[in-house]
N, C-alpha and C positions, 0 to 999 in steps of 0.2 A: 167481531165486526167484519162486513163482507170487505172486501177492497175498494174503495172509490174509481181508484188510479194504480194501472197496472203495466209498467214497464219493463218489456225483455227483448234484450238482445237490439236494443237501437243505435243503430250508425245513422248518422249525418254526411256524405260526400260533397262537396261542393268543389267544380272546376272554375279555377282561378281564372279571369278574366274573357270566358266564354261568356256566350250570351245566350238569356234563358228563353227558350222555344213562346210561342203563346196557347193559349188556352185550345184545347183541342173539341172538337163541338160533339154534343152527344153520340150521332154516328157512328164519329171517328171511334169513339172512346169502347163503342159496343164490339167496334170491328177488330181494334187491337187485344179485346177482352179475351180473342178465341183467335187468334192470330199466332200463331207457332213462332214466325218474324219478329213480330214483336215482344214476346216474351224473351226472345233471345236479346235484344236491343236492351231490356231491363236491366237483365244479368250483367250484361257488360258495361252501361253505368254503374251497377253496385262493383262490379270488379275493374276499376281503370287500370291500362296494359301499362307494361315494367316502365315506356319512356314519358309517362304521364305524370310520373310520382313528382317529381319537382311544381307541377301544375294543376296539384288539386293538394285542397286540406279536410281532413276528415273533423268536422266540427263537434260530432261526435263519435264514441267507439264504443260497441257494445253494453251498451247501459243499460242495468236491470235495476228494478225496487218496485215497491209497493207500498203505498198510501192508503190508509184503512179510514172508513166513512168516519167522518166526525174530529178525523185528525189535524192537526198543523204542521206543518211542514214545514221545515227551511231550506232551498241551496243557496250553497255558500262555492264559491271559488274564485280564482283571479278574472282579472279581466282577458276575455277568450275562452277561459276554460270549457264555453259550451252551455252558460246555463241559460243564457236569452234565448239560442236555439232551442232547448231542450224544453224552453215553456212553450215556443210557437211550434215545436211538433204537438205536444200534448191537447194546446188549443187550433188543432186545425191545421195551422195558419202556411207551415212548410211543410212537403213530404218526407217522410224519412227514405234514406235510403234502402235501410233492409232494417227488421224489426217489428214490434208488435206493439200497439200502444191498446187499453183496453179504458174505458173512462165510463163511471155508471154515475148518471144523472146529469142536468144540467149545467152547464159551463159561463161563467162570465168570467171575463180575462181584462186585466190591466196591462199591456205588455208596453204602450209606449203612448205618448201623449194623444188623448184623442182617437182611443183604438176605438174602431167600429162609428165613427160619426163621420157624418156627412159635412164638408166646409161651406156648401149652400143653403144649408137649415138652417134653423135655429135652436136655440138649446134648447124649449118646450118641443119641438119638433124630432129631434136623436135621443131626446128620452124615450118616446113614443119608439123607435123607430130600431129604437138597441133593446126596448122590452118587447118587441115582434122578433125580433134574432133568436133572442132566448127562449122566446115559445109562449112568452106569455099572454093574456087576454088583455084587451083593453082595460076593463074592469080592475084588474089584477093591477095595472101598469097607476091607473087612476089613483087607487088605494094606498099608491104610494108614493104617487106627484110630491104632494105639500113636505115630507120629509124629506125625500132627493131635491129638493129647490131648500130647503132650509138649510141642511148639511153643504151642499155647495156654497153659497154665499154668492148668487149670481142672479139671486129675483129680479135686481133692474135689468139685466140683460138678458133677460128668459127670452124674448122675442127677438130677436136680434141672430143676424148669422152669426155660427160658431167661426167661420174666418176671420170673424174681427176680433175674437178673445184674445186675450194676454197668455203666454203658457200656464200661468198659474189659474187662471180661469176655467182654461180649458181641464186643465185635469183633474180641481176639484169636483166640475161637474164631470167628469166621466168617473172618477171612482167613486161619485155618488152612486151613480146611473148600476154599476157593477157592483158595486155593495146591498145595495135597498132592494135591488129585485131578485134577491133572494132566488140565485144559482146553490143547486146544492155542493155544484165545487166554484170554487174564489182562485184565480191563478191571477197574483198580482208582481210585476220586476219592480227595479230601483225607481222606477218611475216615480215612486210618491215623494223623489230629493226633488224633484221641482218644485213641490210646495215649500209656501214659509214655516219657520219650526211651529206655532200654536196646530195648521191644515197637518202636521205628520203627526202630532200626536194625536188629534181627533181621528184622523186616517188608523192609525196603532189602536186605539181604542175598540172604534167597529172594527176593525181584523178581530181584536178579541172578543166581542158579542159574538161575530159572527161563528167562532170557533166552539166558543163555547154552549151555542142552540146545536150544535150536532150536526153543522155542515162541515164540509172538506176546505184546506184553505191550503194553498201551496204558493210562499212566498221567498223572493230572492231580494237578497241586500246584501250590502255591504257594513251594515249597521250592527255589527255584533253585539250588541247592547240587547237592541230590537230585535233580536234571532236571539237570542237567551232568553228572553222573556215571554217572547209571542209564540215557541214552537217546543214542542216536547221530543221533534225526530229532525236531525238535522243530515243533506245530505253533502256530498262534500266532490264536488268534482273538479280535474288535475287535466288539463290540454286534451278535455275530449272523452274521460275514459272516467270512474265510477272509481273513485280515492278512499272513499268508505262512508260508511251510515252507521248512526249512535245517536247519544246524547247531543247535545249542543257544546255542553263542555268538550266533551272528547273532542267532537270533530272542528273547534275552534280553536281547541290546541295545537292539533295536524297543521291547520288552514295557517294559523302562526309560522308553524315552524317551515311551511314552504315557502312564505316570505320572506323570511330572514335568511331563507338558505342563498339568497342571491347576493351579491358581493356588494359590499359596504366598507371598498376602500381606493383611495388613488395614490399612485405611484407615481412621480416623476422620473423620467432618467437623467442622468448625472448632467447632460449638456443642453438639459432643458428644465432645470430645477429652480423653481421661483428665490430670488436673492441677490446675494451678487457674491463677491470673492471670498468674502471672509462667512458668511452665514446662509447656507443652502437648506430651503426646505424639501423633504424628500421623499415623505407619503404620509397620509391622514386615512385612517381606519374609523369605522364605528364598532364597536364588541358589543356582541350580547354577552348573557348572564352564563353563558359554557363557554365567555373566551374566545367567538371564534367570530370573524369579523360579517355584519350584518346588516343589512339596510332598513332593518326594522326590527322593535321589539314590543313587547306585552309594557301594557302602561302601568304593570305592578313592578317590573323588574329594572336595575340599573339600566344604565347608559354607559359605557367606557368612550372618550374620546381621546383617539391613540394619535399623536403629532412625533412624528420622527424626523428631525436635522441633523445636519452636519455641521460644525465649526471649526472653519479651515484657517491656521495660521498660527496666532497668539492666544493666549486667555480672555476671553471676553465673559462681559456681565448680560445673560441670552433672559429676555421674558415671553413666552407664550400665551396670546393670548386667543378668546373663541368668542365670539358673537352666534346668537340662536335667531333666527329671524322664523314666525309663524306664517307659515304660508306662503314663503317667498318675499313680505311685505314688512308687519311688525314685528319690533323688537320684542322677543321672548326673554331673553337675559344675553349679558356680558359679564368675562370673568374671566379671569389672567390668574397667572401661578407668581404674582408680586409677594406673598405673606412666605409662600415655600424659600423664594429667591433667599430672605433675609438668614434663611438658617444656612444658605450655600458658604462654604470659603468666599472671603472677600476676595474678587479683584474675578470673581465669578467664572463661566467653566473653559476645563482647558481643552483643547483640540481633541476632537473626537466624536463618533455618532453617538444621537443622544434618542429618548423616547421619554417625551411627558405625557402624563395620563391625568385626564381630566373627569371625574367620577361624577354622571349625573344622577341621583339619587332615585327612585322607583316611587310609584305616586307622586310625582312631581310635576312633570308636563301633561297638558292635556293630547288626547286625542288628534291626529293630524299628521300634516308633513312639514317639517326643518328644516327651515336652508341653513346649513355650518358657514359661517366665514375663519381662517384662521389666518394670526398675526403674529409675524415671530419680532422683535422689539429689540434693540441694542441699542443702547446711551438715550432711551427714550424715545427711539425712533424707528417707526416698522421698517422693516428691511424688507419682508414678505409679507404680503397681503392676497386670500386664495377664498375662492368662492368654494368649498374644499367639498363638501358633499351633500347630498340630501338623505334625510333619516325618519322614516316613519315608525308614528306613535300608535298603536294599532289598541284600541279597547276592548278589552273580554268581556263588557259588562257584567262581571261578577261582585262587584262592589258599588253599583247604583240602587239596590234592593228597588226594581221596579221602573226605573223611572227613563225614559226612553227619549227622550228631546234634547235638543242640541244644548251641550254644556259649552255656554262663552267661553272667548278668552284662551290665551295661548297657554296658561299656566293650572294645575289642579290640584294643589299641595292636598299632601294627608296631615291634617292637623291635628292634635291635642286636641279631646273635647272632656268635660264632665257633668253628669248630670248630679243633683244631690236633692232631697227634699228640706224645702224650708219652713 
C-alpha cells in the first residue's frame, strides 16, 4: 500500500511569549518567495541564537513515520509531548518549522471542539460549508445530510446557530460532518471526551467502519483501551521527539513505563513531620511491581502503599491506616493494619523507625486517579492525618476483549466466574 501520510524530519519551534506576525498578502508572499532576505529570516527562525534557548520550546523535534492507505493509527504520549501539534501540522492548520509533511487524498480533521465551523451559521449551514472545504459537491454533501443529522442527534437544532450549542452538541455534529463525508484521511484528537459515554462509543464504532472501507484514520487519545482496539500501529511520542512505533501493546507498555518513572513519593523533614512528640510520620511512597516508587501503575499489577514513622519515647500500640478517594471525591476503600496489630507483642511497638506496607491487589481498582489520605492512630486516636499522595490507575485494555466505554465506578475486581452446561 502507497503511504497516505508521510512524515520526515519535522520540528515544531515556537517562541515563548512573542507575538505571531499577521497574514502576509499574496504579493507579499510572491516577493519573499525569491527574496535572498527573506530566506535568510526563515533559517534563523528554524535556528534560534544561543540567548533564545530559555525563550522558546521545540514542540516538536525531528519526527519521521509513515502511515499507509487504509491504516489506523494511534499517537499516544503525555500531556505536551507534541501530539496536538503534530495533528495541526499534518492537517494544515500550523506551519512546521523545518520538515517535510506529504498527505495523499483528502483530509477531515477533528482536532478541537467545533473545528472548521462558523459560530454564525447554523448547523444545516457548516455542514454544507465543511463539505465545500473538503472539496466536495453539493450533490455529494446532500447524499449524506440525513445520516450526519441522524448520527449527530441535533435535528431540532439543525436551523439554529452553532453559537448557541451546548459542547456536547457542538461536537457530535462536527464529527458527524468529519466522519460522513468521507475524507479519505480522518485525523481525529481527544476531542471525542467531551461527549457522553453512549456519543464515544458510537464516535469508536464509525472510527471503525471508517478504517475498515480502506480509508486512512490517525487518532490520538488517552484511552488505551480505544488505541488497542481501534489501531493496528501505534506511535508513541516523549517531549517533542519520536519514542518509537509498534504494535499497540509494545508502545503502551513504553508509554506506562514513562509514567510511572515520575516520583510517587513524599518525604517530610524531621521539624516538619505530621504528629507530635511521641509519633512522627515521615514519608508515604506508592511502589510499583519492580519496587521502585511510582505515580502510577498498569491496572493488572499490585499497588505497594509504603508509610514510614518514627516512635519517639516509650512502647506504644501504633495503627496505620489509608483511605482511597476516586477522583479526589468518592470513597474508593478504607483499611487499617488493626488484624496485623493483634499478632504484635502486646503493649505494642517499641521506639524506633518503622515501614508498613499496605499491598493493593492487581485488577482491583478501576481506571483513574487516587487521592491517598494516610492516618497514623495511637489509643484509638489519629495523631497524623495526610492528604499523602495522588496515584494513577492507567488501563492497557488488554483484558476488556473489545469493549471501549467508560467502566463506572471507583472499583474493578477480577472475580471468580464459571460457566457449565445444564
Amino acid at each position: 500500500m502507497p503511504a497516505a501520510i508521510r512524515v520526515e524530519n519535522l520540528s515544531k519551534l515556537y517562541r515563548l511569549g512573542s507575538r505571531r506576525k499577521g497574514y502576509n498578502t499574496l504579493r507579499e508572499s510572491l516577493a519573499g518567495a525569491v527574496n535572498p532576505l527573506a530566506w535568510a529570516r526563515r533559517l534563523r527562525r528554524a535556528r534560534p541564537a544561543e540567548g533564545e534557548a530559555a525563550n522558546t520550546l521545540w514542540a516538536l523535534k525531528d519526527v519521521s513515520f509513515e502511515v499507509r492507505q487504509g491504516e489506523a493509527v494511534s499517537v499516544i504520549g503525555r500531556n505536551g509531548a507534541g501530539k496536538s501539534t503534530l495533528l495541526k501540522a499534518i492537517s494544515r492548520i500550523v506551519e512546521p518549522t523545518s520538515g517535510r509533511i506529504e498527505i495523499r487524498g483528502r483530509v477531515g480533521s477533528l482536532l478541537e471542539v467545533g473545528t472548521g465551523f462558523h459560530h454564525e451559521l447554523t448547523g444545516r449551514e457548516n455542514i454544507f460549508l465543511n463539505g465545500a472545504i473538503l472539496g466536495m459537491t453539493r450533490r455529494e454533501i446532500t447524499a449524506k445530510f440525513d445520516a450526519i443529522v441522524d448520527f449527530s442527534g441535533v435535528e431540532k437544532f439543525l436551523d439554529t446557530a452553532v453559537k448557541y450549542y451546548s459542547s456536547g452538541m457542538y461536537v457530535r455534529l462536527a464529527f458527524a460532518v468529519a466522519a460522513h463525508l468521507e475524507p479519505e484521511v480522518l485525523i481525529v484528537d481527544e476531542v471525542l471526551a467531551v461527549g457522553d459515554a453512549q456519543f464515544q462509543k458510537r464516535c469508536l464504532g464509525k472510527m471503525q467502519e471508517v478504517s475498515s472501507s480502506g480509508r486512512t484514520v490517525l487518532f490520538v487519545s488517552h484511552n488505551m483501551a480505544a488505541v488497542a482496539e481501534l489501531t493496528r500501529t501505534c506511535v508513541l511520542l516523549d517531549q517533542g521527539r519520536l519514542a518509537g512505533v509498534g504494535t499497540p501493546p509494545e508502545m503502551i507498555e513504553c508509554y506506562l513505563k514513562q509514567q510511572t518513572s515520575l516520583s510517587g513519593e513524599r518525604v517530610w523533614p524531621a521539624e516538619a513531620a505530621p504528629g507530635d512528640e511521641r509519633l512522627r510520620l515521615l514519608a508515604v511512597r506508592t511502589l510499583g511491581a519492580d519496587g521502585a516508587a511510582a505515580s502510577g501503575v498498569s491496572i493488572e499489577e499490585p499497588l505497594d502503599v509504603e508509610v514510614e514513622y518514627e516512635v519517639v519515647g516509650n512502647r506504644q500500640q501504633v495503627n496505620v491506616a489509608l483511605s482511597a478517594f476516586h477522583g479526589g471525591h468518592a470513597y474508593a476503600f478504607a483499611v487499617n493494619n488493626n488484624r496485623e496489630n493483634l499478632e504484635l507483642p502486646e503493649g505494642g511497638l517499641e521506639p524506633g523507625r518503622y515501614r508498613t506496607v499496605c499491598t493493593v491487589p492487581g485488577n482491583f481498582l478501576n481506571e483513574g486517579t487516587y487521592r491517598l489520605d494516610v492516618f497514623l492512630v495511637r489509643d484509638q486516636k489519629p495523631v497524623a492525618h495526610e492528604e499523602a499522595l495522588t496515584v494513577t490507575v492507567r488501563d492497557t485494555g488488554f483484558l476488556r476483549c473489545g469493549y471501549v466505554g467508560v467502566w463506572p465506578g471507583p472499583l474493578r475486581p477480577m472475580m471468580p466466574w464459571k460457566t457449565e452446561r445444564v
